[in-house]
N, CA, C and O of each residue as an XYZ file, in Angstrom:
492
protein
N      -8.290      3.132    -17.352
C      -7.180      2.990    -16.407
C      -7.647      3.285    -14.985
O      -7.380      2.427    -14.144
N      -8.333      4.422    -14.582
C      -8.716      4.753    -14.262
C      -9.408      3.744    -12.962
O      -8.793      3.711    -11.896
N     -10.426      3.111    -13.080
C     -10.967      1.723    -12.731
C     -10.214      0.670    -12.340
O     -10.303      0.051    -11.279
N      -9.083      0.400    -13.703
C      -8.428     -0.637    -13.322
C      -7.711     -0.461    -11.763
O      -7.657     -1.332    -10.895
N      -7.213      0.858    -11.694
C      -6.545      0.842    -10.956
C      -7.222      1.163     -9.314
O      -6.605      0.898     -8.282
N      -8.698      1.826     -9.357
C      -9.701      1.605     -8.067
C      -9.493     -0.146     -7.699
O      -9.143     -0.606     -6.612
N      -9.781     -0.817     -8.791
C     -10.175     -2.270     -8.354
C      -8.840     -2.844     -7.394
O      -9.034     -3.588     -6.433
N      -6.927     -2.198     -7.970
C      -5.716     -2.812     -7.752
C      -5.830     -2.062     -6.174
O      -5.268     -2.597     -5.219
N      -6.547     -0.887     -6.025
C      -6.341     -0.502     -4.651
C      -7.543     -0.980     -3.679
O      -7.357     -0.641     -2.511
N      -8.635     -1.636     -3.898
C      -9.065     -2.431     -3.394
C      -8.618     -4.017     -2.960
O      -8.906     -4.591     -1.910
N      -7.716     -4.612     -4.254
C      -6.849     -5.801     -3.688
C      -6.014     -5.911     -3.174
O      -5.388     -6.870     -2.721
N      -5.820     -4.104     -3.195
C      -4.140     -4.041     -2.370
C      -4.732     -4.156     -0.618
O      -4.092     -4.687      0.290
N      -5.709     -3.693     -0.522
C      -6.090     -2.990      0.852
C      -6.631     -4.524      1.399
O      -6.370     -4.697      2.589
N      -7.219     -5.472      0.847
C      -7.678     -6.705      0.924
C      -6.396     -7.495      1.585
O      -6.355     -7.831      2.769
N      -5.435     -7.716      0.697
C      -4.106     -8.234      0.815
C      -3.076     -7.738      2.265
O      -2.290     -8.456      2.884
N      -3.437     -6.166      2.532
C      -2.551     -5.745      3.220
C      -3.900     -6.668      4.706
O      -3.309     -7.318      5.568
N      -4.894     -6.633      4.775
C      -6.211     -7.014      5.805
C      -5.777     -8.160      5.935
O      -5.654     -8.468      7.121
N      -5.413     -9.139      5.038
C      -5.797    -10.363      5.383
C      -4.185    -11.415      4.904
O      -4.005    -12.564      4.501
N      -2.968     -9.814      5.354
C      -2.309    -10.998      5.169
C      -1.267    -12.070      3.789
O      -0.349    -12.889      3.737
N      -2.471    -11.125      2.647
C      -2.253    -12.109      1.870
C      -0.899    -12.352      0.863
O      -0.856    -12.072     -0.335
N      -0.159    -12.756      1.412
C       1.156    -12.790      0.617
C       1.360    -13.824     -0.921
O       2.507    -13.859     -1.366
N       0.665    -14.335     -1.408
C       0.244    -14.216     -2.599
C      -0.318    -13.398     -3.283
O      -0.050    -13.494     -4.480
N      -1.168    -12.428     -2.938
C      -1.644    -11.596     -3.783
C      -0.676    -10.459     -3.973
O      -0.383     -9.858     -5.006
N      -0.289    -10.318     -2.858
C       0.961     -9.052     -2.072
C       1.851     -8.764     -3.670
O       1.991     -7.777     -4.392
N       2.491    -10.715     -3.743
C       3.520    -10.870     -4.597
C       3.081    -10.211     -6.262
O       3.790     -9.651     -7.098
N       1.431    -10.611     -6.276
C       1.323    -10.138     -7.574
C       0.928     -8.371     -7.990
O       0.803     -7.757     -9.050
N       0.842     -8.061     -6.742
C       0.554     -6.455     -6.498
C       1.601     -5.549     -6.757
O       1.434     -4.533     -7.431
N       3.039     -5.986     -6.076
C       4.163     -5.148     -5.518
C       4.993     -5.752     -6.816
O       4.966     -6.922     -7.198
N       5.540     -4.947     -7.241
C       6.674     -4.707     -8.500
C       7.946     -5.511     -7.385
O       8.045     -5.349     -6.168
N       8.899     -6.478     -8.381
C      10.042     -6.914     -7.875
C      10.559     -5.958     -7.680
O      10.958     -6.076     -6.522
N      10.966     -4.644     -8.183
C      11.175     -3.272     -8.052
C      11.106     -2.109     -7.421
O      11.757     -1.073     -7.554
N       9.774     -2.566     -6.343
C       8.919     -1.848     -5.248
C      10.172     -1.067     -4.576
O      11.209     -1.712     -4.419
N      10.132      0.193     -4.200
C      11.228      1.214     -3.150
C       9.402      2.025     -2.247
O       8.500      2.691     -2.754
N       9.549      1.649     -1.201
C       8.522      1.937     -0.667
C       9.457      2.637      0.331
O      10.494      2.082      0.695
N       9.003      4.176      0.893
C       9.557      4.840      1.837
C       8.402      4.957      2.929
O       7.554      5.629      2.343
N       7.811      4.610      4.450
C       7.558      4.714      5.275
C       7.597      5.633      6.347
O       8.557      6.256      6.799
N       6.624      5.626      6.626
C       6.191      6.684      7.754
C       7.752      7.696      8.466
O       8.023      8.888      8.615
N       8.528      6.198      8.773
C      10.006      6.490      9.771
C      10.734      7.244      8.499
O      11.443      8.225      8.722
N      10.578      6.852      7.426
C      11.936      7.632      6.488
C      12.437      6.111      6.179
O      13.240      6.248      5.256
N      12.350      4.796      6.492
C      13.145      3.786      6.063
C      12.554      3.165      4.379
O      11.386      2.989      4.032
N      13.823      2.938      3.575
C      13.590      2.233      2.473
C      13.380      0.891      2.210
O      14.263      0.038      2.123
N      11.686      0.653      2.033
C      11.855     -0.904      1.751
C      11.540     -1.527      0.494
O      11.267     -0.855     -0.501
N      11.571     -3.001      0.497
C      11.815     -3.696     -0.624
C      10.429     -4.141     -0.778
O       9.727     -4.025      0.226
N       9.921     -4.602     -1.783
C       9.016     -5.649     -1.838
C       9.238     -7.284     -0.672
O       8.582     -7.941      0.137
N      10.147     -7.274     -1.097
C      10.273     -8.648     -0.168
C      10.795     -8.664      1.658
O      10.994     -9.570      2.467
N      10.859     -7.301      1.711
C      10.513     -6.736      3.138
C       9.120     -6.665      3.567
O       8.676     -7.227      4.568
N       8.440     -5.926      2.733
C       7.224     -5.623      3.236
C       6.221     -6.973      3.299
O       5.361     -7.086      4.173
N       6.431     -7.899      2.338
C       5.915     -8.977      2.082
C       6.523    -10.215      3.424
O       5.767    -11.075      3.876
N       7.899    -10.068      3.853
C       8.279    -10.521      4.839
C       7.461    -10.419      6.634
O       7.343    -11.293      7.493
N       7.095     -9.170      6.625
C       6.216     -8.210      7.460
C       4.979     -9.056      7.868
O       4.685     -9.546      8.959
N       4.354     -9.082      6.692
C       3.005     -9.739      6.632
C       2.969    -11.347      7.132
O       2.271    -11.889      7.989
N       3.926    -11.841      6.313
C       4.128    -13.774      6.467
C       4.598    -14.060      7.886
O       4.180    -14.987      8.580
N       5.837    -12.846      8.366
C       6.113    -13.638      9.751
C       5.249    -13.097     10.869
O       5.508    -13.365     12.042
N       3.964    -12.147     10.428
C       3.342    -11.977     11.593
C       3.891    -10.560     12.368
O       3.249    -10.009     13.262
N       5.185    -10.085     11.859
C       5.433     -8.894     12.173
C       4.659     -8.089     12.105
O       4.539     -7.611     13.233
N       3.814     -7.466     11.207
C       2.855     -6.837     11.236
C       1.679     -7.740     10.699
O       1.676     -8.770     10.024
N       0.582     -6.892     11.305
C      -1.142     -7.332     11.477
C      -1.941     -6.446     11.401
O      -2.352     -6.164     12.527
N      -2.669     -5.457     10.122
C      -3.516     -5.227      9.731
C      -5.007     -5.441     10.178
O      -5.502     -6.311      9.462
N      -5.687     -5.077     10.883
C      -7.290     -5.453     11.506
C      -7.861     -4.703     10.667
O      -8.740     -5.405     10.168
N      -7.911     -3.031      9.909
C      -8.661     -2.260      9.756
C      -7.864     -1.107      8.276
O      -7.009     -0.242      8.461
N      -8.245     -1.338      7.458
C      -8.313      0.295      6.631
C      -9.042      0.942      6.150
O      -9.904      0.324      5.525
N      -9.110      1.885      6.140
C     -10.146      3.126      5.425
C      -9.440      3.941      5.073
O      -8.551      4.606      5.603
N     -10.133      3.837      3.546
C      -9.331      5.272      2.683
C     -10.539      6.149      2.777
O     -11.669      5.775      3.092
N     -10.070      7.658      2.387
C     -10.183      8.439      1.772
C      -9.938      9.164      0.932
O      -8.853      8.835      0.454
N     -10.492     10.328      0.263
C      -9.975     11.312     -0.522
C      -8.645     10.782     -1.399
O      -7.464     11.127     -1.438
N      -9.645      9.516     -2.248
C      -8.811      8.809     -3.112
C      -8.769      9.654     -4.493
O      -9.811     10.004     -5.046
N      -7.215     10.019     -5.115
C      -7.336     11.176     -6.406
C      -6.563     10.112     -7.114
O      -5.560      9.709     -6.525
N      -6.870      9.550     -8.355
C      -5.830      9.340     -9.285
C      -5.654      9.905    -10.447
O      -6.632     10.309    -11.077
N      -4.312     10.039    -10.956
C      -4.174     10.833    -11.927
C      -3.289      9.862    -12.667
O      -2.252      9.312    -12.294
N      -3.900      9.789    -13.726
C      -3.013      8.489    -15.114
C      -1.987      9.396    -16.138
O      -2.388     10.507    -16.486
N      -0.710      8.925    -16.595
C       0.082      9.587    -16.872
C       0.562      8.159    -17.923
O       1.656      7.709    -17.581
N      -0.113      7.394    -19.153
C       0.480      6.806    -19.999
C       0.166      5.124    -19.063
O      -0.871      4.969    -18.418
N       0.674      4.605    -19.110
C       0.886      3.365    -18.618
C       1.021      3.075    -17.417
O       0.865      1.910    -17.053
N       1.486      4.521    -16.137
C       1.171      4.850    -15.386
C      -0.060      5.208    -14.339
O      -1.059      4.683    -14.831
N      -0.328      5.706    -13.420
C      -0.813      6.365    -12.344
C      -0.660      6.713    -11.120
O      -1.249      6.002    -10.306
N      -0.108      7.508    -10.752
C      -0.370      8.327     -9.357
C      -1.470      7.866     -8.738
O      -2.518      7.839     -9.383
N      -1.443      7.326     -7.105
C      -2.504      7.552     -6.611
C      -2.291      8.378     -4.864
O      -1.433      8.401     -3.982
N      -3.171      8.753     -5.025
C      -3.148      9.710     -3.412
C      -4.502      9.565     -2.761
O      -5.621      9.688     -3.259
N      -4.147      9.286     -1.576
C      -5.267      8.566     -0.535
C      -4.713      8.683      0.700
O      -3.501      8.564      0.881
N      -5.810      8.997      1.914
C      -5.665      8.731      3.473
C      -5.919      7.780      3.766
O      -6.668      7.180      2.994
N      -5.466      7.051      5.046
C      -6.166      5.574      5.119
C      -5.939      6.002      6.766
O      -5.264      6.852      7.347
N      -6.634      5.215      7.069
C      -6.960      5.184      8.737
C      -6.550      3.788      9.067
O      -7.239      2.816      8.758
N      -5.406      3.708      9.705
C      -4.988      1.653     10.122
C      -5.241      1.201     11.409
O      -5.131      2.143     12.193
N      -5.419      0.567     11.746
C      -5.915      0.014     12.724
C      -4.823     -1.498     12.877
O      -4.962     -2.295     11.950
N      -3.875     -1.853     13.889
C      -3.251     -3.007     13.834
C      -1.976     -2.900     14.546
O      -1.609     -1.934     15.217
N      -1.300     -4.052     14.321
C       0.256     -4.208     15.082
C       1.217     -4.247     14.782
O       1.276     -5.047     13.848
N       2.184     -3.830     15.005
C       3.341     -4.238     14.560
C       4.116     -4.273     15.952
O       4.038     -3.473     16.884
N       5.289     -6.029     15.761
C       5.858     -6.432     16.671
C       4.771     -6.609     17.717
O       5.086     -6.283     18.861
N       3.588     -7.053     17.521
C       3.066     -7.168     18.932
C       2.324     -6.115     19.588
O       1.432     -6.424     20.378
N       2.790     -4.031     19.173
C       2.489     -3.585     19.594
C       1.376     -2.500     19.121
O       1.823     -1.929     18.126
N       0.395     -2.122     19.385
C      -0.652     -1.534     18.548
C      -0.304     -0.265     17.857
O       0.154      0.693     18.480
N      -0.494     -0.252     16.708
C       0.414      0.321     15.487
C      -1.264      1.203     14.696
O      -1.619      0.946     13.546
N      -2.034      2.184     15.608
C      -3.070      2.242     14.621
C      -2.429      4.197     14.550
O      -1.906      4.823     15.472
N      -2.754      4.712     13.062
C      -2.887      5.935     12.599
C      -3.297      6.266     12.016
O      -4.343      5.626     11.907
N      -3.244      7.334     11.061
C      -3.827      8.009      9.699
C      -2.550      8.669      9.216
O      -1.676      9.458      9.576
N      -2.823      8.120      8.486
C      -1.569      8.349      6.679
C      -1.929      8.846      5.673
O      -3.124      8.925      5.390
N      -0.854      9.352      4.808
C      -0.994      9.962      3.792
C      -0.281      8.899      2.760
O       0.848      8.627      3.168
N      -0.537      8.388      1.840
C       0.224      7.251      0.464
C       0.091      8.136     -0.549
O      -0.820      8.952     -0.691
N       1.322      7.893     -1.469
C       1.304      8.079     -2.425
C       1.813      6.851     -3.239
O       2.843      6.275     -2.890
N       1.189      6.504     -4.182
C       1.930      5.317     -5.124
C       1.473      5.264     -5.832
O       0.267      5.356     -6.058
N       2.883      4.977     -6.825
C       3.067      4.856     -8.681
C       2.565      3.036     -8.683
O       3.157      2.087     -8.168
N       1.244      3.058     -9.487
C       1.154      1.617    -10.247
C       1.033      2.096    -11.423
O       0.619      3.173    -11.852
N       1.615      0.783    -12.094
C       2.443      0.804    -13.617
C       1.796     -0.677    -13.894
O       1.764     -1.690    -13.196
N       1.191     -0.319    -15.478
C       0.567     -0.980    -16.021
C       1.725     -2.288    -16.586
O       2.493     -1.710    -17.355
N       2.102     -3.708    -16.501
C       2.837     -4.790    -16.819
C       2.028     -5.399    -17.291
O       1.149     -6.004    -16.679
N       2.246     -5.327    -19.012
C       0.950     -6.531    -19.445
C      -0.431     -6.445    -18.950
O      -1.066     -5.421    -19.202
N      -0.828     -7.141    -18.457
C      -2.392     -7.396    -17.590
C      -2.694     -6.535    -16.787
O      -3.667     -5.785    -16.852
N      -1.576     -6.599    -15.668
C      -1.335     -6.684    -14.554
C      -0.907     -5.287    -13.884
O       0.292     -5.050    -14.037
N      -1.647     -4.282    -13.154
C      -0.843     -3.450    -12.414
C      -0.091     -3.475    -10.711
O      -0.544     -3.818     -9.619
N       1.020     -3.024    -11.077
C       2.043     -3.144     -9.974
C       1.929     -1.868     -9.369
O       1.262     -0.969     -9.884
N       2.588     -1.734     -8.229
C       3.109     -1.091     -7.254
C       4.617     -0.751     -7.318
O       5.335     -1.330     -6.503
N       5.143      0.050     -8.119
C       6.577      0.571     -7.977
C       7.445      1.171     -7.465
O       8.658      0.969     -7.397
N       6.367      2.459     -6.837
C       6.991      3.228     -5.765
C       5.538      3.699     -4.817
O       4.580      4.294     -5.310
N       5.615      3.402     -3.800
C       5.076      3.888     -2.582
C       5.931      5.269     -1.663
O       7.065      5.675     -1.917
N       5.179      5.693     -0.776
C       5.639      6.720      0.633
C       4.270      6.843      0.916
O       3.183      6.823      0.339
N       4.908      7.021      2.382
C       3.757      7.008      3.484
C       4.257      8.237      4.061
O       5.446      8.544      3.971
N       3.166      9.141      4.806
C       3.491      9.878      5.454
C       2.523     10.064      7.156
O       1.313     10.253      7.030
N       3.025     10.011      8.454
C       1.907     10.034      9.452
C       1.374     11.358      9.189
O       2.009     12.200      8.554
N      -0.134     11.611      9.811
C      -1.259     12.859     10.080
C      -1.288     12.432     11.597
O      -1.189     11.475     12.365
N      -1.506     13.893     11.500
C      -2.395     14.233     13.009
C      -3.552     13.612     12.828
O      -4.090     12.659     13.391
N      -3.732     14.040     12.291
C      -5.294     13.165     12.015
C      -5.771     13.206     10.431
O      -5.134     13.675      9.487
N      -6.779     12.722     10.418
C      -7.467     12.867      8.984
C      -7.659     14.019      8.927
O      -8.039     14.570      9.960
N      -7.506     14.666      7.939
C      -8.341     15.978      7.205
C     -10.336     15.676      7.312
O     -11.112     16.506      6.840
């Protein structure tokens, strides 16, 4: 599980870089409740909206101090990422804290619940 789920946070981080709202779709659970930096609740088809109209633009991530912990069909993952990019036009770069539940569907692991939190900086 373990693996599987390094490889889903490598396509996630790919997808969020480049945009990719096909892959996005097969990443993010129809189900997705992602809470953000601000405190706002979004959808899968928000965040995926984000990406397609250009609202936000991704140039750069770096994780760190990636921990996962598997719980059945489940996993927890916890990671810093350093972003680099825009949103609305305006330069949108920080360091975050994620937490997110992917859940094993058949093949396929999803993204069910996300939160973000801003840092001062990286640890």
């Amino acid at each position: 599980m373990e693996k599987d789920v390094i490889s889903a946070e490598q396509k996630l981080k790919a997808s969020m870089i480049a945009s990719d709202v096909a892959l996005l779709d097969e990443l993010l659970s129809d189900d997705l409740v992602f809470i953000n930096y601000f405190g706002y609740r979004l959808t899968k088809q928000d965040d995926i909206e984000a990406h397609r109209s250009g609202l936000l633009s991704i140039e750069s991530i770096v994780f760190s101090d990636l921990q996962i912990k598997p719980h059945g069909d489940c996993a927890m993952v916890y990671v810093n990422a350093e972003i680099k990019g825009q949103y609305d036009g305006v330069k949108a770069n920080g360091c975050f804290a994620f937490t997110r539940l992917w859940q094993k569907l058949g093949q396929n692991l999803q993204v069910v619940s996300a939160h973000s939190t801003l840092l001062s900086k990286l640890p």
